[in-house]
C-alpha angles and dihedrals in degrees: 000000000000125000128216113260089239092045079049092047091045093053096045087043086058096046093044091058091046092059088045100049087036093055090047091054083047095051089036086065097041086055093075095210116144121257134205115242091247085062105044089051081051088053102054086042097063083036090057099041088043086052089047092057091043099053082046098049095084087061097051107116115262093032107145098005112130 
């Protein structure tokens, strides 16, 4: 089954700013500066939705086909 090229951008746009949101919550953590508590709920809010995009990416359309 083929996908259409937009359905295929949309999905790697989504995982690109997944990673990217996922890596500054990351760094975010390794800085060691302190958070408030406002922000670090923020935090493990964009972590949990990234990781939830990353365990579905392997079902986008389109995922695998060469």
């Amino acid at each position: 089954m083929e996908t259409d090229f937009g359905c295929r951008i949309e999905n790697m746009a989504i995982l690109y700013h997944s990673v990217v949101g996922h890596r500054m919550v990351q760094n975010e953590w390794a800085s060691g500066k302190k958070h408030t508590k406002k922000e670090i709920s923020m935090f493990k809010t964009v972590e949990k939705e990234c990781e939830a995009v990353f365990m579905e990416a392997a079902s986008f359309p389109g995922a695998g086909e060469a």
